[in-house]
C-alpha positions in Angstrom: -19.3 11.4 -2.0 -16.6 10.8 1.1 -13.7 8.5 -0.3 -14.7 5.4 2.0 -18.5 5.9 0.2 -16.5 5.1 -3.4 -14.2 2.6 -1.5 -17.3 0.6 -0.4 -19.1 1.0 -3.7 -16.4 0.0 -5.7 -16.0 -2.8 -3.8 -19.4 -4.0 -3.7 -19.6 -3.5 -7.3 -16.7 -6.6 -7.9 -18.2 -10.1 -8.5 -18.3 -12.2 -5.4 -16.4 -14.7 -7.0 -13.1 -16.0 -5.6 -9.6 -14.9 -7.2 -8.1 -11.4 -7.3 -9.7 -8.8 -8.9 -8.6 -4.9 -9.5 -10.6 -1.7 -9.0 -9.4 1.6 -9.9 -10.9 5.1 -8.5 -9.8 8.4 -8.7 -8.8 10.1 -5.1 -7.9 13.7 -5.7 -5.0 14.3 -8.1 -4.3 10.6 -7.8 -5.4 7.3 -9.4 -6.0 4.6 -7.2 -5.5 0.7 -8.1 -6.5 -1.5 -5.6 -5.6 -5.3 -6.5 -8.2 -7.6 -4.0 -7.9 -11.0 -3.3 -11.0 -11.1 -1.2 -14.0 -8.5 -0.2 -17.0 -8.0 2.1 -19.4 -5.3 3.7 -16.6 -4.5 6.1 -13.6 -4.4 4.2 -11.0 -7.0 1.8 -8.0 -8.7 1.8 -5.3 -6.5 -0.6 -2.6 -7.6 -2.5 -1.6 -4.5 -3.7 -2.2 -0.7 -3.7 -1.1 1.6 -6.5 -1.4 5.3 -6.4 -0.1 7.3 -9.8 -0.9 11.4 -9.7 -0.9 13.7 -12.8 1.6 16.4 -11.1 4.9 14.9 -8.9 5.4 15.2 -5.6 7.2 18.2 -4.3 10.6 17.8 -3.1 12.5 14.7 -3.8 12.5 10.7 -2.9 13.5 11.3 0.1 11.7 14.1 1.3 8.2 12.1 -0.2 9.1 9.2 1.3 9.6 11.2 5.1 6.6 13.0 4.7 4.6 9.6 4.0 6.2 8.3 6.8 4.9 10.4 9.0 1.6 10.7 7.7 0.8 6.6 7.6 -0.2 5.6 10.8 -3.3 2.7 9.7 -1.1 -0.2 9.4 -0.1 -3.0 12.1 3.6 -1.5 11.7 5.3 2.4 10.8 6.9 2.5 7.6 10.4 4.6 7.9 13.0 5.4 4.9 15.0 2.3 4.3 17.1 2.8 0.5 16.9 6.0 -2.3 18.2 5.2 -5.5 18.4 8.4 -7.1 19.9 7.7 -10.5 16.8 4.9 -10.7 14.4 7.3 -9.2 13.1 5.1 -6.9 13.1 5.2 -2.8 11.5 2.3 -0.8 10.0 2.7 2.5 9.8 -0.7 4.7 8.0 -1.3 8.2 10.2 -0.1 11.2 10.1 -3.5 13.2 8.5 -6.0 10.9 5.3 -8.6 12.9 7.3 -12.1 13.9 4.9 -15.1 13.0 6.8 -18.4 13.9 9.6 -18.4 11.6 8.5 -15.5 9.4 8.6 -11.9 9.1 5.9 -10.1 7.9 6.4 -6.7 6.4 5.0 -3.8 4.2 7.2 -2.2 1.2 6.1 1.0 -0.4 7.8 1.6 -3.6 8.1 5.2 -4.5 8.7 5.6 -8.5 10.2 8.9 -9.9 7.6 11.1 -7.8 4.4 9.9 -9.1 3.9 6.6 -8.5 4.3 4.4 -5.6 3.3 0.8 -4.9 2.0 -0.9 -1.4 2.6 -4.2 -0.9 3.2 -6.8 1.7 5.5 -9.6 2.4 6.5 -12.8 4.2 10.5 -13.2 4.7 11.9 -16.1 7.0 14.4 -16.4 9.1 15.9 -19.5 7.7 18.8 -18.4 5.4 18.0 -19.8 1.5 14.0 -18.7 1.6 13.2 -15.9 -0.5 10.3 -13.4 0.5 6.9 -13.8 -0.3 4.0 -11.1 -1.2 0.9 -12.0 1.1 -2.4 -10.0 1.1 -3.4 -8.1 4.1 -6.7 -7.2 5.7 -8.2 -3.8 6.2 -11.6 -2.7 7.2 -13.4 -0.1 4.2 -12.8 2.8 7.2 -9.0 1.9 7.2 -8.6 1.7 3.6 -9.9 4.6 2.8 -7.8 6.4 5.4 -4.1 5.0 4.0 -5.6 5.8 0.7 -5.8 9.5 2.1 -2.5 9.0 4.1 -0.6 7.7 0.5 -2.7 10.2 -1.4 -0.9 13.3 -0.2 
């Protein structure tokens, strides 16, 4: 069975109702947890994407978070390197030019953890000074899911 066949299953498998509800699949060496706040035949609005493997990434933070750089290329903006914290293990990759909405920016965060673990999210920021950030769910067909699943999956 082709990863977008489980992605679709899965997904058709989650009650219809409304609220966020969480699937988890196995791709490869990683587990996949997909949180969705909404779903249909052609694909669901996430909140958040997490990926844990059973064997670390090779290299280091950085060199993980170049290579997924590279290798992402399904969402509406690229995600480049933007802070390493190596004594906390964790690197964070943000989108290179977030999407301008009126008054907000709209960006995606990918949280590596030590180098098997990383988180997908999205967020609202504004440019008002004294508004915090937001997390906001994000559509993406089954086909385009399953292909940043791949992309993260490494």
């Amino acid at each position: 069975m082709t990863l977008e066949s489980t992605i679709r299953n899965a997904l058709a498998d989650l009650p219809a109702e409304a609220g966020r509800a969480a699937l988890t699949l196995q791709h490869g060496a990683w587990t996949v947890r997909l949180t969705v706040a909404q779903h249909d035949a052609l694909g669901c609005l996430l909140w958040e994407m997490q990926l844990r493997g059973n064997r670390p990434a090779p290299g280091t933070h950085k060199d993980w978070a170049a290579r997924l750089g590279q290798r992402v290329t399904g969402l509406l903006e690229p995600l480049a390197l933007h802070e390493v914290d190596t004594a906390q293990q964790i690197a964070l990759l943000r989108s290179t030019a977030p999407t301008t909405r009126g008054d907000a920016l709209q960006y995606y965060e990918v949280e590596l953890q030590g180098l098997t673990a990383l988180h997908l999210r999205r967020y609202q920021g504004y440019l008002e000074a004294g508004r915090k950030r937001e997390q906001i769910a994000f559509a993406l067909t089954i086909e385009g899911l399953a292909k940043l699943v791949g992309d993260l999956g490494e």
